[in-house]
C-alpha positions as CSV (number, residue, x, y, z in Angstrom):
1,X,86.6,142.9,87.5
2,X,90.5,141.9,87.3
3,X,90.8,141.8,91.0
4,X,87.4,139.9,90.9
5,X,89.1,137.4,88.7
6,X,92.0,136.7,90.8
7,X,89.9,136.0,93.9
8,X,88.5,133.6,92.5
9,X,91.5,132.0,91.6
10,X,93.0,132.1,94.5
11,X,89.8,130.8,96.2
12,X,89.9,128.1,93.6
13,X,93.8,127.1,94.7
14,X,93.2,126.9,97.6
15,X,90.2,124.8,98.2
16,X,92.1,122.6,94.9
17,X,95.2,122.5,97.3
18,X,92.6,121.4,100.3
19,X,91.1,118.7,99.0
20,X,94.4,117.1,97.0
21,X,95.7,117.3,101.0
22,X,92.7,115.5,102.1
23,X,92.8,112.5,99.1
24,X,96.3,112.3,99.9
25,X,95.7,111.5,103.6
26,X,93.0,109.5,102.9
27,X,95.6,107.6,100.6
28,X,98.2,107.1,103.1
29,X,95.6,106.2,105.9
30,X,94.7,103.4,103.7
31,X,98.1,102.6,102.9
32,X,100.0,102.4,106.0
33,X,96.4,100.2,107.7
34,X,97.7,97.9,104.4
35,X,100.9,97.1,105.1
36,X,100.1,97.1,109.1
37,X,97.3,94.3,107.9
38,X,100.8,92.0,106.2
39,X,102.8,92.7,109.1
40,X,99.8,91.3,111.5
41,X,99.3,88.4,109.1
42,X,103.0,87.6,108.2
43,X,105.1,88.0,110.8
44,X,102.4,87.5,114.0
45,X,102.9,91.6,114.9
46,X,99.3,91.2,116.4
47,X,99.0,87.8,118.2
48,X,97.9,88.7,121.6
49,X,95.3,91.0,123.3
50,X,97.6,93.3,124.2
51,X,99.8,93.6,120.9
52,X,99.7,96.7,119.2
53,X,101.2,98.1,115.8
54,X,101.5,101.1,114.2
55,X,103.0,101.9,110.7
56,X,103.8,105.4,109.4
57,X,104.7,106.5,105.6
58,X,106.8,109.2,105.9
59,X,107.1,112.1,102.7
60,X,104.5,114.9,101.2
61,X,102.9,114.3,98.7
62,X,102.2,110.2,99.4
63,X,100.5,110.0,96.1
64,X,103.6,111.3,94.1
65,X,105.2,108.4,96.0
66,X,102.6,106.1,94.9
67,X,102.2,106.8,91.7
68,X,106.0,106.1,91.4
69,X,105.8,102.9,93.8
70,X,108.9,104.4,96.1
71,X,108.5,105.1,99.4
72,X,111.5,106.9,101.1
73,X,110.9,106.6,104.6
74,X,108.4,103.5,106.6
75,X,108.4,102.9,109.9
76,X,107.0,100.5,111.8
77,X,106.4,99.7,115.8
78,X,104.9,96.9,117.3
79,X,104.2,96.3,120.8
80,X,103.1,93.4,122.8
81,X,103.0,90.5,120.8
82,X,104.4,87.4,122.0
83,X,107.0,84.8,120.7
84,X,107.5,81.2,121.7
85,X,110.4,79.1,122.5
86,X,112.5,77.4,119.4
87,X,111.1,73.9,121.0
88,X,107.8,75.2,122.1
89,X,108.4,74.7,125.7
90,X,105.2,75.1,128.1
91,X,105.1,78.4,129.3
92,X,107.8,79.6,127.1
93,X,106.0,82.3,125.6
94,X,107.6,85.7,126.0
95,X,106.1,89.0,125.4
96,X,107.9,91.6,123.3
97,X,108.0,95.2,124.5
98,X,108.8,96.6,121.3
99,X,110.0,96.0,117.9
100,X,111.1,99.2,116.0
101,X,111.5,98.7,111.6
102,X,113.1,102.3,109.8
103,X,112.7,101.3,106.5
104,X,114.3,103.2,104.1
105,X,113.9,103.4,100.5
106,X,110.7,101.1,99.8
107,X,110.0,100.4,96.3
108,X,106.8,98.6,95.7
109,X,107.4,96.3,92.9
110,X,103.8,95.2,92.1
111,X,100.6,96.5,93.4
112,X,100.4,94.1,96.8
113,X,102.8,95.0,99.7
114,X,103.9,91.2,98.9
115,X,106.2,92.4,96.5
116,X,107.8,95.3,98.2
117,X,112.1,95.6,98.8
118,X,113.4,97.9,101.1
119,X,116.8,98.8,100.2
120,X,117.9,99.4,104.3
121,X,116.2,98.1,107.0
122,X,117.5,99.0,110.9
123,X,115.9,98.8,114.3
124,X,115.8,97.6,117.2
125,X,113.9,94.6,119.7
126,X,113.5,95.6,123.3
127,X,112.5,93.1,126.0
128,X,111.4,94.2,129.5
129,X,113.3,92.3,132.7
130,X,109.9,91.8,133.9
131,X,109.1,89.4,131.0
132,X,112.3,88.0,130.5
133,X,111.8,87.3,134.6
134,X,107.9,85.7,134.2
135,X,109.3,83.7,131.6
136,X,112.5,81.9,132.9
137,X,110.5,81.6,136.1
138,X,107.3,79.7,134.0
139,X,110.2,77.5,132.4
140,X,112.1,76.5,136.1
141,X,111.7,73.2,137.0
142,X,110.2,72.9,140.1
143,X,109.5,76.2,140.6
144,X,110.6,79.0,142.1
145,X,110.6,83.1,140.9
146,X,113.6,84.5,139.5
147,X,114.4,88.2,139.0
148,X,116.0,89.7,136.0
149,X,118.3,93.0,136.0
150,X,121.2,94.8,134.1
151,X,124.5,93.8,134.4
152,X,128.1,94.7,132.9
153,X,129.7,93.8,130.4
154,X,128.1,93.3,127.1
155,X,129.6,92.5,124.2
156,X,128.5,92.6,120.9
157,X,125.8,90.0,120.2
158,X,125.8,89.0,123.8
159,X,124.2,90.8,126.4
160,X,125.1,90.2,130.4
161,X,121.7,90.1,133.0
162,X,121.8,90.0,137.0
163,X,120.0,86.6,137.8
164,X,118.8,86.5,141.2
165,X,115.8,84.4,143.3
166,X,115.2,81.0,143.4
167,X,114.9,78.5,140.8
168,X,114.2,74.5,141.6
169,X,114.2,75.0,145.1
170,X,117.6,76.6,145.0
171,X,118.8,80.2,145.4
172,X,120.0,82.2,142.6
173,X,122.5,84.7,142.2
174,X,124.4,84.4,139.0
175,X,124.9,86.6,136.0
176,X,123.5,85.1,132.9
177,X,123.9,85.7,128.9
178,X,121.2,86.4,126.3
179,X,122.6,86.0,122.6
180,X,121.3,87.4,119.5
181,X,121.8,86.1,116.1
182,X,120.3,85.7,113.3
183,X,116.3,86.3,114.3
184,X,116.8,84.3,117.4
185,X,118.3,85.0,121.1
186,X,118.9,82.5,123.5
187,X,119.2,83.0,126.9
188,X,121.7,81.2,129.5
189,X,121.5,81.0,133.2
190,X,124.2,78.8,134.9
191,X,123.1,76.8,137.5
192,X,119.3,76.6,137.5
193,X,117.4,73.9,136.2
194,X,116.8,74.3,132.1
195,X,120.1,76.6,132.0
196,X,119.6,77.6,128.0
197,X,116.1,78.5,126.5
198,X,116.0,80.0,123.3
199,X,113.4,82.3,120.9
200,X,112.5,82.9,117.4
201,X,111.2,86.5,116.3
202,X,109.7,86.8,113.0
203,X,111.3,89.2,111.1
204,X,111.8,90.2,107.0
205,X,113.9,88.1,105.0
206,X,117.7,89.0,105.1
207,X,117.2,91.3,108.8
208,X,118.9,89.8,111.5
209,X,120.1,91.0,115.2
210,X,123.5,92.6,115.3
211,X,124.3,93.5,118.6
212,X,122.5,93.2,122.3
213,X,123.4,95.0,125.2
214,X,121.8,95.3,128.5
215,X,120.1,98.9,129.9
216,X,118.2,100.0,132.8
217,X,115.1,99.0,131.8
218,X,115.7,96.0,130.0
219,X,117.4,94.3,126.6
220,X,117.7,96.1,123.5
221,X,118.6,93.8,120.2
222,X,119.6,96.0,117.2
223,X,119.2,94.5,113.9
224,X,119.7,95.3,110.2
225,X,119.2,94.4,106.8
226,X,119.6,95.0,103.3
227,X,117.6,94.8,99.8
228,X,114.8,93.0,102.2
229,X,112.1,91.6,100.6
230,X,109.4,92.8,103.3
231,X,107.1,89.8,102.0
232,X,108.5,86.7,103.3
233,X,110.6,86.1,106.6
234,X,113.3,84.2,107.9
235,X,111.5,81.6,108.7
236,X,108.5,80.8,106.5
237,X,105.4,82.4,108.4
C-alpha cells in the first residue's frame, strides 16, 4: 500500500511539475509577443515587409520573475526595418540589417511594458554595404551607382568605408566616414554630389551609439545605456 502511496505521489509531482512548465511558457510566450508589440509600435521595429523582430525573456521560472516584476535577462533583435534621413530626403530611406538590445536587469514598474527601466542596456546596429550603397546611390544627384566597402582606419565613433563608382556623372574612388552619435550616424563622401547625409534610429531613452567601426560585411554601431526607461525614445515616437 506504502509503495502504492508514493507512486502516486510521484506521478502527482510530476504531472504538477508538467503543467506549472507549460503555464509558465505559456506566460512568457505572451510576454515576450507584448513587449515585441511596444517595440513595433514605439520605436517603428516593424515598418516594412521585410522587418522582422524577435524578443526573448531569459530565466526559469518566468512567473517567479513576474510575480516580482524583474526580469534579469531581455533580449531583443530586429531585422529589416527601415529608417529615413534626418531631413527626409527622397529616396533616403535605409534598411537596417540588424539591431541587437541585451537588456539586463528589467524591472517592470507598473503592469504595461510602458513603465519598465532597464538598469543596462548594450548592443549593437549593423548596416549591410549593399544598403548603405542603394542608398547613397538613390540620394546622388544626377545619378550614377556607387559601391560601398570596408576600409582602415576607424576610430571610435567614426567608421572609414571604400567609396567607389560613379556619382553625378563623375567617377568615384574616395574613402568616406560614417559617424555615430547619439541615435544618429551621418555619412560623408567627399567629392560627390550631396557629400553628408545623415539618419535617425529610434532607440530607448538614454541609449546612444558608442563606437562604429567598419568589417567585412558591413558597419557595426555599438551602443549603450543606463537606467533606460524602455517606454519612451530619444526622439518622441
Amino acid at each position: 500500500m506504502r509503495r502504492r502511496w508514493v507512486k502516486v505521489l510521484v506521478i502527482t509531482v510530476v504531472v504538477l511539475a508538467g503543467l506549472f512548465t507549460a503555464a509558465d511558457r505559456i506566460a512568457v510566450h505572451y510576454a515576450e509577443k507584448e513587449v515585441a508589440d511596444l517595440a513595433r509600435s514605439k520605436y517603428a521595429y516593424g515598418n516594412s515587409t521585410d522587418a522582422h523582430l524577435d524578443v526573448s525573456i531569459g530565466g526559469f521560472p518566468f512567473l517567479t520573475q513576474a510575480v516580482a516584476r524583474d526580469f534579469g535577462h531581455v533580449t531583443l533583435d530586429a531585422r529589416g526595418f527601415t529608417v529615413d534621413t534626418t531631413d527626409n530626403a527622397q529616396g533616403g530611406y535605409l534598411s537596417v540589417d540588424r539591431l541587437h538590445l541585451d537588456m539586463r536587469h528589467v524591472e517592470f514598474t507598473s503592469l504595461t511594458a510602458r513603465g519598465a527601466e532597464a538598469n543596462l542596456v548594450t548592443g549593437t546596429l549593423t548596416l549591410s554595404y549593399e544598403q548603405l550603397s542603394a542608398a547613397l546611390s538613390r540620394l546622388t544627384r544626377g545619378g550614377g551607382q556607387v559601391r560601398l566597402a570596408q576600409a582602415p582606419g576607424s576610430d571610435g565613433q567614426a567608421a572609414r568605408v571604400k567609396v567607389t563608382g560613379t556619382a553625378g556623372g563623375s567617377p568615384v574612388d574616395t574613402t568616406g566616414t560614417l559617424l555615430a552619435q547619439g541615435t544618429e550616424f551621418s555619412l560623408s563622401v567627399p567629392g560627390t554630389p550631396r557629400a553628408t547625409a545623415s539618419w535617425r534610429v529610434g532607440l530607448p531613452e538614454n541609449v546612444g551609439f558608442t563606437a562604429a567601426r567598419s568589417t567585412a560585411d558591413g558597419v557595426e554601431i555599438s551602443l549603450v545605456g543606463h537606467l533606460v526607461n524602455l517606454g519612451s525614445s530619444r526622439f518622441g515616437r
